[in-house]
C-alpha positions as CSV (number, residue, x, y, z in Angstrom):
1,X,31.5,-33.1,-0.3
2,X,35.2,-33.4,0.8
3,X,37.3,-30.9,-0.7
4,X,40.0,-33.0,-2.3
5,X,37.4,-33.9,-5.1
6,X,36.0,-30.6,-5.7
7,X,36.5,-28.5,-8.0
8,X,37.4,-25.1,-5.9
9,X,39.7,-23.0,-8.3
10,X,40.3,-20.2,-5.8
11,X,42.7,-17.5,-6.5
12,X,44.8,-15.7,-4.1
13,X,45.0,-12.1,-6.5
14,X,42.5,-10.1,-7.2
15,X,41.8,-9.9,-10.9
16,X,42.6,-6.2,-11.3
17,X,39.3,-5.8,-14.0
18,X,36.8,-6.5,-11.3
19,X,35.5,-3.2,-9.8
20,X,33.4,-4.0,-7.1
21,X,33.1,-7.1,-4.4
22,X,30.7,-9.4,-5.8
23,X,32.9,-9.9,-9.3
24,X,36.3,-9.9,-7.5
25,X,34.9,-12.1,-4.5
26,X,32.9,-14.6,-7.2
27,X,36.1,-14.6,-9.2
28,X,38.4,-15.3,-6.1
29,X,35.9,-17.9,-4.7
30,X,36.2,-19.7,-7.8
31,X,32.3,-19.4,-9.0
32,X,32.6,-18.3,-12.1
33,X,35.0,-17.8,-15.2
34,X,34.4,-15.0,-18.0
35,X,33.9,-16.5,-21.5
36,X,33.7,-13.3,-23.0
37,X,32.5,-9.7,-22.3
38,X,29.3,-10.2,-20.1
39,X,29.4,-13.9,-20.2
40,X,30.3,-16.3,-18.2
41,X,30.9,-20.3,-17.1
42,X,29.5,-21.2,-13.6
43,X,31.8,-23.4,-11.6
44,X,30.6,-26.0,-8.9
45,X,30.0,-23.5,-6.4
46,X,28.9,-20.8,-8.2
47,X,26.2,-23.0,-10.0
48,X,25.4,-24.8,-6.8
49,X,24.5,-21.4,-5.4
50,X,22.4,-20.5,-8.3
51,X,20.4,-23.6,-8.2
52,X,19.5,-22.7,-4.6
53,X,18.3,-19.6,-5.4
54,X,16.6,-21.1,-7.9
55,X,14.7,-23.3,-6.0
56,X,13.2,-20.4,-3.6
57,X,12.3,-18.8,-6.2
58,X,10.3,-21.8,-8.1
59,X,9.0,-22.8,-4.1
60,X,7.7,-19.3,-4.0
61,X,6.0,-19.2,-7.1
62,X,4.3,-22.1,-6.7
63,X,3.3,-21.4,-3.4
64,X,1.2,-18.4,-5.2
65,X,-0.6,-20.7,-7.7
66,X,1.8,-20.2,-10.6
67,X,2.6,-23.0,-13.3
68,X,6.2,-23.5,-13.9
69,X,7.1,-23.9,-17.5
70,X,9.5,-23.6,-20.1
71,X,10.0,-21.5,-23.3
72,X,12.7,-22.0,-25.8
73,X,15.9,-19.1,-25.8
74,X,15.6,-18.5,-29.7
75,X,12.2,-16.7,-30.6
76,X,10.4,-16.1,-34.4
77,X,11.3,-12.2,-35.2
78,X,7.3,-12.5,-36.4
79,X,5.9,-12.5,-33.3
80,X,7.7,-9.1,-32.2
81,X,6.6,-7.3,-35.3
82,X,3.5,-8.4,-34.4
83,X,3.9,-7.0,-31.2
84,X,5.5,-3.7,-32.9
85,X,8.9,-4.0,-30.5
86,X,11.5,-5.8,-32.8
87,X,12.6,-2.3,-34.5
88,X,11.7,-0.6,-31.1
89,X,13.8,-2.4,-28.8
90,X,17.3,-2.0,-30.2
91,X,20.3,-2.7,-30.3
92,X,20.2,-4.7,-27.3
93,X,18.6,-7.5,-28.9
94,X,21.0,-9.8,-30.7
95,X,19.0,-10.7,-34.1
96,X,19.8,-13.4,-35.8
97,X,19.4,-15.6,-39.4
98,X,19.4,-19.2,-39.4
99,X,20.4,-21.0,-42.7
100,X,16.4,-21.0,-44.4
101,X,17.0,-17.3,-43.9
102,X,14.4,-16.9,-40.8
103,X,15.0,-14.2,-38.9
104,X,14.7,-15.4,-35.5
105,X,16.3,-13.1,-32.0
106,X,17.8,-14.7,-29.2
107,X,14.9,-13.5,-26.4
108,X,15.6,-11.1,-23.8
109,X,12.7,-11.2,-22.4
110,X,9.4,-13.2,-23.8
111,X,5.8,-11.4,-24.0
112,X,5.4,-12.1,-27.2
113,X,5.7,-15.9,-27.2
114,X,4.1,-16.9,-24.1
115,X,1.1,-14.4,-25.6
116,X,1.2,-16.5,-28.5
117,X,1.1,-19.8,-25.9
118,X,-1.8,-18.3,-24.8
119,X,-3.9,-17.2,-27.9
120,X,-3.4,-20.8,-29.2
121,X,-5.2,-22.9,-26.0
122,X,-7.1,-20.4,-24.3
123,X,-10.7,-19.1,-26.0
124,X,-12.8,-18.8,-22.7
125,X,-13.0,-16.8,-19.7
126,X,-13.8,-20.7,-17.9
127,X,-10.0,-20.7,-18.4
128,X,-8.8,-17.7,-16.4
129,X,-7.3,-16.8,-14.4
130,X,-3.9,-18.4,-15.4
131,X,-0.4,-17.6,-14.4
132,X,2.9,-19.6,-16.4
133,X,6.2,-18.7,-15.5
134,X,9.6,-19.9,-16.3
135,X,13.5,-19.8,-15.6
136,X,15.4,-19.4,-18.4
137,X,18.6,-17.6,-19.7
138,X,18.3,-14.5,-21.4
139,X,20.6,-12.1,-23.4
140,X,20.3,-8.2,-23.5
141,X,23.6,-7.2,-26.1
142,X,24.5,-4.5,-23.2
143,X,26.9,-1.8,-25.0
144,X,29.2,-1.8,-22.0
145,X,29.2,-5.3,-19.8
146,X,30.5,-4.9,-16.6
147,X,30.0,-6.0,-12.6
148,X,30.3,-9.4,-13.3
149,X,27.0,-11.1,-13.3
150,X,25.3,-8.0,-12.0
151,X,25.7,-6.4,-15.6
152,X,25.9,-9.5,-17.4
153,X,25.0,-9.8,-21.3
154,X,23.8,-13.2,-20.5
155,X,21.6,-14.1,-17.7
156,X,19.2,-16.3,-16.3
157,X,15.8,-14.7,-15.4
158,X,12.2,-15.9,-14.2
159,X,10.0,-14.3,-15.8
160,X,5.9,-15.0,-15.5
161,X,3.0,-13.6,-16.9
162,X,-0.7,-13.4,-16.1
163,X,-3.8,-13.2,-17.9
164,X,-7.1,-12.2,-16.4
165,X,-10.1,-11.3,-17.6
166,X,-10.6,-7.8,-16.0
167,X,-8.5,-4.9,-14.8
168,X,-9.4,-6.1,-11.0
169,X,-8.4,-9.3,-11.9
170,X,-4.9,-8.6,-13.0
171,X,-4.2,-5.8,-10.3
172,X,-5.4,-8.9,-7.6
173,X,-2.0,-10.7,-9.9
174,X,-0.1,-7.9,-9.4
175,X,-0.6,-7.8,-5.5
176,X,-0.1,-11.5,-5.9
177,X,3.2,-11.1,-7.7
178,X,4.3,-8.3,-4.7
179,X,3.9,-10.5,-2.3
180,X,5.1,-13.8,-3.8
181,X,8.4,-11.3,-4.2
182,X,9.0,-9.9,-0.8
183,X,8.7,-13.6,0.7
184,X,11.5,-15.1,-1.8
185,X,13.9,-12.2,-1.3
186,X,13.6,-12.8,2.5
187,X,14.3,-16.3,2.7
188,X,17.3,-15.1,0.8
189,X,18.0,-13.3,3.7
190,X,17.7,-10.0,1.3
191,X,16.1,-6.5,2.1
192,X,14.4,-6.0,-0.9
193,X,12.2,-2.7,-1.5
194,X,9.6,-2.3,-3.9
195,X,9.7,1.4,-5.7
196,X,7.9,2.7,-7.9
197,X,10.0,3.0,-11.1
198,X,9.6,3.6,-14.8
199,X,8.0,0.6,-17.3
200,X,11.0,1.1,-19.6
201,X,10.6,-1.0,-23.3
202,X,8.2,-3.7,-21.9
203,X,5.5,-0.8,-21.2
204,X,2.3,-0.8,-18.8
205,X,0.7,1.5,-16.5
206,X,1.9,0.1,-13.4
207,X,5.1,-1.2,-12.4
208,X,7.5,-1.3,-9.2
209,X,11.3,-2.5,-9.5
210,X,12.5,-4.7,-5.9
211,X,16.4,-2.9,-5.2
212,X,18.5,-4.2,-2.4
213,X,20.4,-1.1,-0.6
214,X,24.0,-1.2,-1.5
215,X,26.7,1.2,-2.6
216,X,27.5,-0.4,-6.1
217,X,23.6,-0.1,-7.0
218,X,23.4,1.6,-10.7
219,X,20.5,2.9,-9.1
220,X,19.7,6.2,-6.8
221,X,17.2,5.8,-5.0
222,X,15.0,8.0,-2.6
223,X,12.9,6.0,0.4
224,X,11.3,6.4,4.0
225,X,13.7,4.6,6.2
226,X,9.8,3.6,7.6
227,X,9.9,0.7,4.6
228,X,13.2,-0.4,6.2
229,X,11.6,-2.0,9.2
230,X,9.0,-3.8,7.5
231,X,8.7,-7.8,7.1
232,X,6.6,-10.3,6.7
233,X,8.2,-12.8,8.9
234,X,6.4,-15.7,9.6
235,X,2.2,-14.6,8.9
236,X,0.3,-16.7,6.7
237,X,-0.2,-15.4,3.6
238,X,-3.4,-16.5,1.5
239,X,-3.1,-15.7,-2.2
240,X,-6.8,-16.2,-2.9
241,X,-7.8,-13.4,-0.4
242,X,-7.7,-10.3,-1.9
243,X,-8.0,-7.5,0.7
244,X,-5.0,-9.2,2.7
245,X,-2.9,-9.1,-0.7
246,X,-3.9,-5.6,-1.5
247,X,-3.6,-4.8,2.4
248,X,0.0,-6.2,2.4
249,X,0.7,-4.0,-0.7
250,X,-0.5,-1.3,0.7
251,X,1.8,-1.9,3.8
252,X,5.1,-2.0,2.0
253,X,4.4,0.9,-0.8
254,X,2.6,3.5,1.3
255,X,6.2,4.7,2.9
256,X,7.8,6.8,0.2
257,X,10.0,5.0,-2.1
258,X,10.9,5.7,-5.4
259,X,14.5,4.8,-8.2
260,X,15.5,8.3,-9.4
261,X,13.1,7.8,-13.0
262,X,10.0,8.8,-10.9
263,X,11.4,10.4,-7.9
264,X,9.2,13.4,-7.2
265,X,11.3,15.9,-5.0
266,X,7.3,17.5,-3.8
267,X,6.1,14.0,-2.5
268,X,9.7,13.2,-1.0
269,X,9.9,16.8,1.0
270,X,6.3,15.4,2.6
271,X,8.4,12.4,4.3
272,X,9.2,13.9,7.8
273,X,12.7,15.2,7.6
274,X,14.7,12.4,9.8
275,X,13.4,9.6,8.0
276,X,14.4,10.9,4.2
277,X,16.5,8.6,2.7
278,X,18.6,8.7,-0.8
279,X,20.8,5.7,-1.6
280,X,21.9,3.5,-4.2
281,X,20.1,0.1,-5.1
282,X,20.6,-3.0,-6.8
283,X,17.4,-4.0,-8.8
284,X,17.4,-7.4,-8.2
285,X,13.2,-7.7,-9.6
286,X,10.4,-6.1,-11.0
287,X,6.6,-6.5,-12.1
288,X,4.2,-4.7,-14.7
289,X,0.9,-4.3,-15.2
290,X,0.0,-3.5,-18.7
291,X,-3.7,-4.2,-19.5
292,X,-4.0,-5.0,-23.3
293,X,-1.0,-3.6,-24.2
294,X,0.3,-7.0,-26.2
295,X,-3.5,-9.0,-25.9
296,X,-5.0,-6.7,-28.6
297,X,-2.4,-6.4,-31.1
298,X,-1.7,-10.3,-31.4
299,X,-5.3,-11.4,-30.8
300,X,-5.2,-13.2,-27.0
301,X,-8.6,-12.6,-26.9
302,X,-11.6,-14.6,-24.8
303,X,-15.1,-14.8,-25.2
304,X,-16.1,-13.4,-21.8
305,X,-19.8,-14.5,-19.8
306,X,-21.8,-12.4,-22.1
307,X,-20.5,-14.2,-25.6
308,X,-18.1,-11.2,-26.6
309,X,-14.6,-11.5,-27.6
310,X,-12.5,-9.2,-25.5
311,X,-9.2,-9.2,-25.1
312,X,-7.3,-10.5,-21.9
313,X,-5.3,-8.0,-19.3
314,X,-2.1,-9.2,-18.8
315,X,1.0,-8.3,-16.4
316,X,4.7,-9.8,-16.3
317,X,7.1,-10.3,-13.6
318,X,11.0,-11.2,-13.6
319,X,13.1,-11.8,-11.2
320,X,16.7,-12.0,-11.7
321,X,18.2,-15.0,-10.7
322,X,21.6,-15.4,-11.5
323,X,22.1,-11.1,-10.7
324,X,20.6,-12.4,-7.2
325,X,23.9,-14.0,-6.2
326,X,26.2,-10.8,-7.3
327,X,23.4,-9.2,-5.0
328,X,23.4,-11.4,-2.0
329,X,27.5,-11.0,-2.0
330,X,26.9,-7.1,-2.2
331,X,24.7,-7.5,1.2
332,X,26.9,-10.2,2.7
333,X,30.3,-9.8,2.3
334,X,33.3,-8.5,4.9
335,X,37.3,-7.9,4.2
336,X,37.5,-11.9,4.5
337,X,35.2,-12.7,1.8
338,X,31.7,-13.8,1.3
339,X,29.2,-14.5,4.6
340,X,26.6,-16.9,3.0
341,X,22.6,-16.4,4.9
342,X,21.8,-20.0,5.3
343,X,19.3,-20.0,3.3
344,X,21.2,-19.9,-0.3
345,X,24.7,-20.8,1.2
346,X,26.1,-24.0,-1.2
347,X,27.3,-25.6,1.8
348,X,25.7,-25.9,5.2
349,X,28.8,-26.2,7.4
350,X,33.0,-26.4,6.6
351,X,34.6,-29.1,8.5
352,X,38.4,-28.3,9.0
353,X,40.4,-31.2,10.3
354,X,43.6,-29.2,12.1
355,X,45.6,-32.7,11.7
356,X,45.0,-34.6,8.6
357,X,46.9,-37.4,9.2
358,X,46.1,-37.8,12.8
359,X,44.0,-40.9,13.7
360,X,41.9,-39.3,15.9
361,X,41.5,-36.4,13.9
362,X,40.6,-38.1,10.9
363,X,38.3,-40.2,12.3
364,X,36.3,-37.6,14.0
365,X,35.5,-35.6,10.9
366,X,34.7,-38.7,9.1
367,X,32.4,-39.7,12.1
368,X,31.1,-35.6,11.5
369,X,30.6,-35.6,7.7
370,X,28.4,-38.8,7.7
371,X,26.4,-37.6,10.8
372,X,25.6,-34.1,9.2
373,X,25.2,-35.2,5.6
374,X,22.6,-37.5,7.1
375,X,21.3,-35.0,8.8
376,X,20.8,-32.5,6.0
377,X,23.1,-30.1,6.6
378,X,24.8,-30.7,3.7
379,X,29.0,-30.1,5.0
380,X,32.4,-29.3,2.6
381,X,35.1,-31.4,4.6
382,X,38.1,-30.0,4.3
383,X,40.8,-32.7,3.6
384,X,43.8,-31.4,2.2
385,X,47.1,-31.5,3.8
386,X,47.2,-27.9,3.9
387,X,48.3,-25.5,6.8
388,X,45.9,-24.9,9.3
389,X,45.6,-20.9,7.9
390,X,45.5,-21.9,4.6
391,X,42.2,-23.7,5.5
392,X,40.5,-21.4,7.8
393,X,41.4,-18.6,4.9
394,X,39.4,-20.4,2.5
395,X,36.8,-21.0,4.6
396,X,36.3,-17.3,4.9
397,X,36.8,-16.7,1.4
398,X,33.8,-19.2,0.8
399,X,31.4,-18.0,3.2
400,X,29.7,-21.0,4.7
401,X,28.0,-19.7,7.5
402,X,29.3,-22.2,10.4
403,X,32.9,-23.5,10.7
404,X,33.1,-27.0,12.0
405,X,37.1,-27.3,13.7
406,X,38.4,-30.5,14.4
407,X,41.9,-30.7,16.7
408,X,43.7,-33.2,19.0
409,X,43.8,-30.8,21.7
410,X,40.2,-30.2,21.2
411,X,39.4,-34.4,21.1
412,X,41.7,-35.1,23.9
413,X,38.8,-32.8,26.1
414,X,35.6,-34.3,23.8
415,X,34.4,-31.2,22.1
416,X,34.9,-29.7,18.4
417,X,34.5,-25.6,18.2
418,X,31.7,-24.3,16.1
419,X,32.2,-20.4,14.4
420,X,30.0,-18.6,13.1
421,X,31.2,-17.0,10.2
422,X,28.9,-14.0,10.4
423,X,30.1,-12.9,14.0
424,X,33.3,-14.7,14.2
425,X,31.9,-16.4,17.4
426,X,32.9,-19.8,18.6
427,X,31.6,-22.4,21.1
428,X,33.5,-25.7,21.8
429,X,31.3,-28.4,22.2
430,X,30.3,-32.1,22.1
431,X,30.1,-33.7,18.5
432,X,26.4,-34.5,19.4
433,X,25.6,-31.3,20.4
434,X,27.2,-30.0,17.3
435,X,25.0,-32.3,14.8
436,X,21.9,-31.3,16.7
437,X,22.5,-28.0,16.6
438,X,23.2,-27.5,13.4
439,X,20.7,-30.0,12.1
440,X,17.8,-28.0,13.7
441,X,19.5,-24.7,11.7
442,X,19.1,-26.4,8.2
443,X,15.4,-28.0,9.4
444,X,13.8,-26.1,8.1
445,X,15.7,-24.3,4.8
């Protein structure tokens, strides 16, 4: 993409209602516009970022065995008085009337319908186990929006939801669902810790929220550093084998870890005392077990090997999407501006041509922005006829993760320089050696 047809409304103030860095720096970066309180339009870059994450997220879920599909944001009222939660969950639903006076809510989250789904197709054990999931925006009326997208009143979400046919079953889901997690936030490029944490309104017996470390976190949290060096890396992970799932839970919630709800100070004072740990987290996901908690009330039942009618153990899991990006800016951000992992960045590479103008110049960041586009890496050419600083200053206000600079002087020896906008270090080299190099970095996003 080449900047001059781009839609890149950057701003050079920072708005003075944004409190923390990912709402001032999203807001500077020109990602995103407020619409109102809690909502809010996503510009070019902002949306290009989401649909990356996105995409992780649905190549991760898939990769477990789980069905993509998709559910409608207005839901019948009937279903959640079927369920008994439309008077219990509040104010933070927005209810609403359509002209046949139906009540109908706009759904902030969606146990109720995709139970319904189920009930309607599914009458056999033969069936199960089955796992749907979607992506889909939500809306929680929050009494007092604020942090940009990371306390948003609008959001998008995945959100998926199991059924099995016995407790086992759904805790092998669960394990499933863990995993599937930690994988997606790392090729993010996110430390994200599971802790045991409190069901809240959508209920169960067993549930852990996924918090990234960060001083704007809502959250306190208490944790074994231990959990901090853990990863999965690069070990093949089969989701049909149940002791490696259950083994790899194990791993990652035997250290101590816990969000304030359920912190225990007895079990915390058992941690040895140099690795106790009390911070402040960013949930950024979380997953339930609940058993029968909607099956039996709205009839999901199956007829199970024996010929009886029992109902179905069920779990949900959400992941929030578009609160990943406030998240990701939280972990990856410097006085500058943003520092993009590679892995959700919108652009691979920023080309900045020193010399628009110049023959040379131009035609060697032509010659690079068809070689790496071709070569995946996916560059923003910037071709204004703007002051060097101005350029580099947006580049770091961006993110990308690698600066591509382009300069007579530079030319007149053969070489470009290549920074890396994490370290701020640079290496001049060949244009070839530049394309290769950075096409073997994007090889394998």
């Amino acid at each position: 993409m080449r900047l001059t047809r781009y839609f890149l409304p950057v701003l050079k103030e920072t708005p003075a209602d944004a409190q923390i860095a990912s709402h001032r720096l999203m807001l500077r970066a020109g990602m995103i516009q407020q619409s109102s309180a809690g909502i809010y339009s996503w510009l070019p870059m902002g949306y290009k970022v989401l649909r990356r994450i996105e995409q992780i997220v649905h190549e991760e879920q898939q990769r477990a065995g789980h069905l993509p599909m998709l559910m409608p944001t207005l839901q019948p009222a009937e279903l959640w008085r079927e369920s008994g939660r439309y008077d219990a969950y509040g104010p933070e639903m927005l209810r609403i009337r359509d002209r046949h006076k139906r009540d109908l809510l706009y759904g902030p989250t969606n146990e109720e319908m995709i139970t319904d789904i189920f009930r309607t197709h599914v009458s056999s054990y033969r069936q199960l186990p089955l796992t749907l999931y979607h992506i889909q925006w939500k809306f929680r009326d929050e009494v007092r929006p604020r942090f940009g997208v990371m306390r948003g009143r609008e959001f998008l979400m995945k959100d998926g939801y199991n059924f099995d046919l016995t407790p086992e079953d759904a805790i092998h889901a669960y394990n499933r669902h863990m995993v599937s997690y930690l994988r997606t936030y790392e090729r993010m490029g996110l430390k994200a810790i599971p802790m045991r944490a409190a069901s809240g309104p959508i209920g169960g017996d067993d549930t852990h929220e996924f918090l990234v470390l960060a001083e704007t976190g809502e959250s306190e949290v208490f944790y074994d550093s231990a959990v901090e060096d853990l990863t999965l890396g690069d070990r093949a992970i089969d989701y049909d084998d149940r002791a490696q799932l259950a083994a790899i839970r194990e791993e990652w919630t035997a250290p101590y870890a816990r969000t304030d709800e359920t912190h225990d100070e007895a079990l915390f004072a058992q941690v040895p005392e140099e690795r106790r740990r009390s911070a402040r987290g960013i949930e950024v996901g979380q997953i339930f077990y609940f058993g029968t908690k909607y099956s039996e009330p709205m009839g999901a039942l199956v007829t199970n090997e024996a010929g009886e009618r029992v109902p179905v153990h069920m779990g949900s899991h959400g992941i929030g999407v578009s609160r990943l990006v406030g998240a990701l800016i939280e972990a990856h951000h410097d006085e500058r501006g943003i520092v993009w992992p590679e892995g959700v960045t919108p652009f691979g590479a920023g080309i900045v041509n020193l010399r628009q103008g110049d023959a040379a110049a131009d035609a060697a960041c032509e010659d690079l922005y068809a070689r790496l586009s071709a070569a995946g890496v996916d560059p923003l050419y910037d071709d204004r006829s703007e002051r060097a600083g101005a350029k580099f200053a947006t580049m770091d206000l961006i993110g990308l993760p690698w600066r591509v600079t382009v300069g007579p002087r530079g030319l007149a020896n053969g070489v470009v320089e290549l920074t890396e906008r994490r370290t701020g270090r640079s290496e001049e080299m060949t244009p070839d050696a530049l394309v290769a190099r950075l096409a073997q970095i994007y090889a394998a996003r």
